[in-house]
C-alpha positions as CSV (number, residue, x, y, z in Angstrom):
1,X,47.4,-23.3,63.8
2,X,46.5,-20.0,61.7
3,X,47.5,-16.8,64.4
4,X,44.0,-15.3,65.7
5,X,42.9,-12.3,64.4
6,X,42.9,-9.1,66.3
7,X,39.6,-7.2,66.8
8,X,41.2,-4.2,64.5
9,X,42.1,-6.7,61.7
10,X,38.5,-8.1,61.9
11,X,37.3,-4.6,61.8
12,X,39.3,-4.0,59.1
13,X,38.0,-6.8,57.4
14,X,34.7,-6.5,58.0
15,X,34.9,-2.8,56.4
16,X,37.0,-4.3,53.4
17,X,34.1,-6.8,53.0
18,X,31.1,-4.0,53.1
19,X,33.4,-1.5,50.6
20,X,33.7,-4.8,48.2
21,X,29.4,-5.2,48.5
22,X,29.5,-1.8,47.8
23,X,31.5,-1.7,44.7
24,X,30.0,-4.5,43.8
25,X,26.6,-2.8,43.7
26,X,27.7,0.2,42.7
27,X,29.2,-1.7,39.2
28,X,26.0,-3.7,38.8
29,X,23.7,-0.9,39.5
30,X,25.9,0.9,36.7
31,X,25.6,-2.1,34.1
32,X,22.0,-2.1,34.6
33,X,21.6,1.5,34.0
34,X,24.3,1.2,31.1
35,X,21.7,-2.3,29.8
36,X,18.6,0.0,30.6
37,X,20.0,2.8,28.3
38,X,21.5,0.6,25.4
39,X,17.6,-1.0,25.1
40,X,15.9,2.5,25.1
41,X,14.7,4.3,21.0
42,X,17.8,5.7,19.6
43,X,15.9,8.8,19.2
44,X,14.7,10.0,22.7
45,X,13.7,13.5,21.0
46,X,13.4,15.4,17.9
47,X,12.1,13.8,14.7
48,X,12.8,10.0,14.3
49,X,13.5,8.0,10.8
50,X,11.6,5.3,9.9
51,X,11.7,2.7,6.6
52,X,11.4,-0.6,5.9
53,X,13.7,-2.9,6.9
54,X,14.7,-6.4,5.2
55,X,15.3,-9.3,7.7
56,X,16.0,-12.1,5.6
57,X,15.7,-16.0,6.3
58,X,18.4,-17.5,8.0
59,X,19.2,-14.0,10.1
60,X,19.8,-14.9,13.7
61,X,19.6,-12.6,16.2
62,X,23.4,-11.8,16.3
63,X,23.0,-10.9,12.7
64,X,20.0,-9.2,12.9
65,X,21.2,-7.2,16.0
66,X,24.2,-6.3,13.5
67,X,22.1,-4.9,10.5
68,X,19.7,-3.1,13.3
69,X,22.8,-1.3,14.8
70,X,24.4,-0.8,11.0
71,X,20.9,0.8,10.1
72,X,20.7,3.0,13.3
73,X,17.5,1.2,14.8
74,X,19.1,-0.4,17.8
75,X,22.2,1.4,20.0
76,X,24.1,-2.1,20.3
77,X,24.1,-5.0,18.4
78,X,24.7,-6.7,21.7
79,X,22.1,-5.0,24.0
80,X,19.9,-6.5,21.0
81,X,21.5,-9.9,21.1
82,X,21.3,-9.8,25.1
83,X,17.2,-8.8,25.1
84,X,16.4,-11.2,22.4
85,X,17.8,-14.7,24.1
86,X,16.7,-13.1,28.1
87,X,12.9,-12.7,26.8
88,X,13.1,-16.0,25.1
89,X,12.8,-14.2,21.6
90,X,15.9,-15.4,19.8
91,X,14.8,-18.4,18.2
92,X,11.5,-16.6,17.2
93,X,12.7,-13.8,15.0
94,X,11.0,-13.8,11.8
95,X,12.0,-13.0,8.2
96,X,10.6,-10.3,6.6
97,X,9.6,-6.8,5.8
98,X,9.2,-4.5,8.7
99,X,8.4,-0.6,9.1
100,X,10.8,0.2,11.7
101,X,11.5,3.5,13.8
102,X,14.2,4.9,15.5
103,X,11.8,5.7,18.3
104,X,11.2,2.5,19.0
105,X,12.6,0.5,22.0
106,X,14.4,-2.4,21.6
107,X,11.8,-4.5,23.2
108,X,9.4,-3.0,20.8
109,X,11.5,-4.0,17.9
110,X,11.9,-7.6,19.1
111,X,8.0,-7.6,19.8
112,X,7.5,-6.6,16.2
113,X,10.4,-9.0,14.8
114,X,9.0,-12.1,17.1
115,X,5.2,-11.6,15.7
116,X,5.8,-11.2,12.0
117,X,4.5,-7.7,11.9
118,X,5.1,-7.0,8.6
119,X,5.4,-3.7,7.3
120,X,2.4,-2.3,5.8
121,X,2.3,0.4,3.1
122,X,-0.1,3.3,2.8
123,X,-0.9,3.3,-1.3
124,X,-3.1,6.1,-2.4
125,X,-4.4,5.6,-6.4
126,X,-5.7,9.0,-7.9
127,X,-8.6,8.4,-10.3
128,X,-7.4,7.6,-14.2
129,X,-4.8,5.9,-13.4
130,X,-3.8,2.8,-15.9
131,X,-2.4,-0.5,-14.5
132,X,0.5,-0.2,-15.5
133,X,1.4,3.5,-13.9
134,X,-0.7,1.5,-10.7
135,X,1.7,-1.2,-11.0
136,X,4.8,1.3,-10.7
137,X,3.7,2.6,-7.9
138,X,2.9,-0.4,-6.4
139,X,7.0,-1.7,-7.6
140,X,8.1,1.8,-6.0
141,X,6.3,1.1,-2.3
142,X,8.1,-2.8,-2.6
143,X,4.3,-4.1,-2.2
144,X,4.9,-6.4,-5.5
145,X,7.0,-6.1,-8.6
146,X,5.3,-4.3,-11.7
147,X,5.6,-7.6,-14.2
148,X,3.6,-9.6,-11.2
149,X,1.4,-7.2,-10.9
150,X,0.4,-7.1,-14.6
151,X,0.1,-10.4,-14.5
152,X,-2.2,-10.8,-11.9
153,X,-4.4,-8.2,-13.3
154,X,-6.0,-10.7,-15.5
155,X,-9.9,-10.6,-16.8
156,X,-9.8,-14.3,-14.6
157,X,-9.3,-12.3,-11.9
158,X,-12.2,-9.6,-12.9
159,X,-14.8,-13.1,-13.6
160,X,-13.9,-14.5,-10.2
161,X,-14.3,-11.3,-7.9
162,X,-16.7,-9.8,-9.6
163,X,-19.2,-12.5,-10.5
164,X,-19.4,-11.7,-14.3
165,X,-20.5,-13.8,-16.9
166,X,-18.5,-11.7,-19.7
167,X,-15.2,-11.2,-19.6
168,X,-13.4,-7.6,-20.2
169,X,-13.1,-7.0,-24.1
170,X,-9.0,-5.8,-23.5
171,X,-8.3,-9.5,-21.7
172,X,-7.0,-7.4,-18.4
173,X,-8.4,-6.2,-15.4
174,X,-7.5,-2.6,-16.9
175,X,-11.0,-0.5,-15.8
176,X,-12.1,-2.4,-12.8
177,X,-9.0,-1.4,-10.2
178,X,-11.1,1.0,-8.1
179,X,-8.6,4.0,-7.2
180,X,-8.4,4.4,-3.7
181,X,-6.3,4.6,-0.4
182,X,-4.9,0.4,0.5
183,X,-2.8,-0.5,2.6
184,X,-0.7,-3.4,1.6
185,X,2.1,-5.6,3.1
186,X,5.4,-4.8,1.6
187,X,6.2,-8.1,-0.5
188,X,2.7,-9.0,-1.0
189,X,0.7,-11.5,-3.1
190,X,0.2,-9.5,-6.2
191,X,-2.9,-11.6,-6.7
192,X,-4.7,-10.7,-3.3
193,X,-3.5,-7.1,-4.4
194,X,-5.7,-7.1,-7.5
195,X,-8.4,-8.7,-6.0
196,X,-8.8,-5.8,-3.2
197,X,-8.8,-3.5,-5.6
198,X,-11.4,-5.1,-7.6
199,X,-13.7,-6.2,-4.1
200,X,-13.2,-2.5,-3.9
201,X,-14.7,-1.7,-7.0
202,X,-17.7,-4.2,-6.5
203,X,-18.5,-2.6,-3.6
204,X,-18.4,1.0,-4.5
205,X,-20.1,0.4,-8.1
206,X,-22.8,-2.8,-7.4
207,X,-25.0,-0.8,-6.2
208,X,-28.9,-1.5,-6.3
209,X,-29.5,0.9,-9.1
210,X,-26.9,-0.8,-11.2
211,X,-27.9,-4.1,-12.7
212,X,-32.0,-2.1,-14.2
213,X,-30.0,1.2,-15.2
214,X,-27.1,-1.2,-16.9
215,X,-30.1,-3.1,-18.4
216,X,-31.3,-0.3,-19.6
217,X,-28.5,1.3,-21.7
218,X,-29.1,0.0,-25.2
219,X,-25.5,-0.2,-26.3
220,X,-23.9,-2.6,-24.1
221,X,-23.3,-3.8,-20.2
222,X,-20.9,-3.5,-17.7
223,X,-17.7,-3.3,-19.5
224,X,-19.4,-0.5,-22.3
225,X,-20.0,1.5,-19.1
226,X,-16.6,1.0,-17.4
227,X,-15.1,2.0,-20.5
228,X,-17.3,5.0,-21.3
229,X,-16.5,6.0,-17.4
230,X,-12.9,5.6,-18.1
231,X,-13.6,8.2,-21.0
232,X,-15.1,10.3,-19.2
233,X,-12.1,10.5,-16.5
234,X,-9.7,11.4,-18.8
235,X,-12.1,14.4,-20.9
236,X,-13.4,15.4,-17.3
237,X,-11.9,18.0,-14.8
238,X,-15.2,18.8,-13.3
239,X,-17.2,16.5,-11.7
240,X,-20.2,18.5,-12.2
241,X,-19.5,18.1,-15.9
242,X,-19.3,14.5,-15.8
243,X,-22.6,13.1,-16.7
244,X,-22.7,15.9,-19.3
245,X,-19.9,15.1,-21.3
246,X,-21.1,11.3,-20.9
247,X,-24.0,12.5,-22.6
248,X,-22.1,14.2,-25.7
249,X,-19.6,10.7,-26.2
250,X,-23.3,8.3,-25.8
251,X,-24.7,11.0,-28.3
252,X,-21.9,10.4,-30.8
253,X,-22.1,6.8,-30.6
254,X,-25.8,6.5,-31.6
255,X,-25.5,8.7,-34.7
256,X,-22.2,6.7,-35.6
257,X,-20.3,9.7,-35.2
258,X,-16.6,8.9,-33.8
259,X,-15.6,9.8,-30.4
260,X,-12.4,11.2,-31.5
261,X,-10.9,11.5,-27.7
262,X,-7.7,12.5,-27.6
263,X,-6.9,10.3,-24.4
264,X,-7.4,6.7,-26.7
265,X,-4.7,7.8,-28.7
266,X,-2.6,8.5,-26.0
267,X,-3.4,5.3,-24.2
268,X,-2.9,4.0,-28.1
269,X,0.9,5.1,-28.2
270,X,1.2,4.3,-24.6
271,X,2.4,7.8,-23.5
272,X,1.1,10.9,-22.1
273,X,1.8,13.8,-25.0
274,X,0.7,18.1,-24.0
275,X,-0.1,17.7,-27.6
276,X,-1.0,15.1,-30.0
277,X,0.8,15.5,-33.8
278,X,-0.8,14.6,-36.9
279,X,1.0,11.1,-37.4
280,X,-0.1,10.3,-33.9
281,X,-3.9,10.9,-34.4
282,X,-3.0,8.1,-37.6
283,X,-1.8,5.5,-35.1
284,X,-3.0,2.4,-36.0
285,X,-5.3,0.9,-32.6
286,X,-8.5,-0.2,-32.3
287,X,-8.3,2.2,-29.0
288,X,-7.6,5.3,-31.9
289,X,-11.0,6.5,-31.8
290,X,-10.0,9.1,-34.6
291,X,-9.5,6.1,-36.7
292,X,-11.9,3.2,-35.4
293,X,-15.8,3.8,-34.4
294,X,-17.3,2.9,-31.3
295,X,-16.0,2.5,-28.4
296,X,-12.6,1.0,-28.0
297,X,-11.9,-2.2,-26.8
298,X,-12.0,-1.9,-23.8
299,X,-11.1,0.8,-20.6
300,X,-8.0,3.4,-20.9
301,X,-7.9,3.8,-17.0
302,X,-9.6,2.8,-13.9
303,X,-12.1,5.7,-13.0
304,X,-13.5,6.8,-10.5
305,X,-16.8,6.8,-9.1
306,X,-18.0,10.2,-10.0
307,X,-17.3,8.7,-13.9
308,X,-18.7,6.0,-13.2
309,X,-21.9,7.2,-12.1
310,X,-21.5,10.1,-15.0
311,X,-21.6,6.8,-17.8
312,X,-24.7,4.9,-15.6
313,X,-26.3,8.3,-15.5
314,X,-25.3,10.4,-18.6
315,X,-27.1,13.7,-19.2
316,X,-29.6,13.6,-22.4
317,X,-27.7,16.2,-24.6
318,X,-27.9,17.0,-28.4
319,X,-24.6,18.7,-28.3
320,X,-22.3,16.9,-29.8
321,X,-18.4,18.9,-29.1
322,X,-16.8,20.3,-26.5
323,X,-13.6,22.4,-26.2
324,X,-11.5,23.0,-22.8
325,X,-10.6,26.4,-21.1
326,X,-8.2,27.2,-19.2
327,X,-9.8,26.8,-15.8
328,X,-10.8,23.0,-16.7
329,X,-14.4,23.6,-17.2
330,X,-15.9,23.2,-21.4
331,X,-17.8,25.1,-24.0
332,X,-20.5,22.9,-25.6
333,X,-21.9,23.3,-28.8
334,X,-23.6,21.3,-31.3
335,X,-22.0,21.1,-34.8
336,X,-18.9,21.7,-36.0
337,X,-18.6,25.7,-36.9
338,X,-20.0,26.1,-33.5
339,X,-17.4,24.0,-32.5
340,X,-14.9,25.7,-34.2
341,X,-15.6,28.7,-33.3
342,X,-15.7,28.5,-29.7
343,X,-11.9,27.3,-30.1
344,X,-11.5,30.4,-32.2
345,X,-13.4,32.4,-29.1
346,X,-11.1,30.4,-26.7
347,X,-7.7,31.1,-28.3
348,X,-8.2,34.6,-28.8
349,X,-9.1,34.9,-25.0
350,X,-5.8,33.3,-24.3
């Protein structure tokens, strides 16, 4: 039989007992604070960084805790690891693209990861724009890759959201991508891309004055305006000026007088030049307007809605040229020596 115990060793072991409860909270009151503080932002003040992060298919969360930590969005890969499988989360990671912050929690991250959040992008399109410098933005914010997007931008795409019965003259969508501020999902169908721009453009432009005035414009419909409007955005600095220079290109065309624009050759050569030479005004395009009558085939950019307003809308004129100054705004005048000499007028001012 085991001695009895004194009263001073059960004292002693009662106190050994409380100091081992003690530790023991003390250590897990400590690894919760230590579990509390690996889940919180890894910016707790100042300015955060935030990009898009990749989490590819096949990432579980131990790899996807590691690429967090390696990218500096979670503290711990494991605190990660630990969160995801106590919430129930692990097995509902998604893959994908997400705009992540480093002022984000980790139970924010793994809310955003479990739902399929994906990143969205902010995409702002100035007016005159082509589709192909669209499409490079659109490559450069990872919303869809530039050949895609080219593709997509299709006149199939212009008959089915716009309800036309013609089809664009150039074969592309290339006029009718309204320039605005989107916001897309980073990896996005290019297809559903195009067709917001172009619901976009529908509902900016289909307004109830457009089918009489369009009806009314003796030298063509909707995709002679779009490309008169494109026109206009590239002569135009001045939106007050809009519907006037309209008026001088619709002049030319119903004398047969070329519209000699400057901005169809350069959409001709496929570059922007300060100044055009005299072999580039003898490109040969049907969108060279120094060479080819008419209008060309079709838009040289999407403008905006001022321009297109300015083409349903152009101001009756009988001038006929029009010269830049410096502050963006144009002398008019109606045949040639005028012309001339208002350049003459302009230099010497310069």
């Amino acid at each position: 039989m085991s001695a009895k115990r004194s009263p001073l060793q059960k004292k002693i072991g009662r106190r050994k007992l409380i100091i081992g409860l003690v530790v023991a909270v003390v250590v897990l009151a400590a690894a919760a604070v230590g579990l509390l503080l690996a889940w919180q932002p890894v910016t707790l003040e100042g300015p955060a960084k935030s990009a898009v992060v990749q989490i590819e298919a096949g990432q579980g969360a131990l790899s996807i805790g590691a690429t967090l930590e390696k990218q500096g969005y979670v503290r711990h890969a494991w605190a990660f690891v630990l969160r995801a499988y106590l919430t129930g989360r692990a097995s509902h990671l998604q893959a994908g693209y997400y705009q992540l912050s480093t002022d984000m929690a980790t139970g924010e991250i793994l809310d955003t990861l479990a739902a399929g959040k994906s990143a969205m992008r902010r995409v702002t399109f100035p007016e005159g724009l082509t589709r192909y410098e669209m499409s490079t933005i659109l490559e450069k914010e990872k919303v869809c890759n530039l050949p895609d997007l080219l593709g997509a931008a299709s006149d199939d795409e212009v008959l089915k959201v716009l309800g036309t019965n013609t089809p664009p003259r150039s074969g592309t969508a290339e006029g009718y991508l309204f320039p605005d501020t989107y916001y897309f999902t980073v990896d996005a169908d290019p297809t559903e891309v195009v067709d917001a721009m172009l619901t976009q453009f529908k509902d900016k432009f289909f307004t109830p004055d457009w089918v009489p005035t369009a009806r009314a414009k003796p030298w063509g419909g909707l995709d002679q305006v779009v490309t008169l409007a494109s026109l206009v955005e590239k002569e135009a600095l001045l939106d007050k000026e809009r519907p006037l220079i309209a008026g001088v290109l619709l002049h030319r065309l119903r004398i047969n007088m070329r519209l000699q624009c400057d901005a169809t050759v350069q959409y001709a050569l496929g570059q922007h030049k300060t100044r055009l030479s005299l072999d580039d005004l003898k490109v040969d395009s049907p969108y060279n307007t120094y060479k080819y009558g008419g209008l060309p085939p079709g838009p040289i950019c999407n403008p905006g809605l001022p321009s297109l307003q300015a083409a349903l809308h152009p101001t009756a004129t009988d001038y006929l040229f029009y010269v830049a100054k410096k502050d963006g705004s144009h002398v008019f005048t109606r045949t040639y020596p005028e012309h001339l000499a208002a350049i003459k007028a302009l230099r010497g001012a310069q």
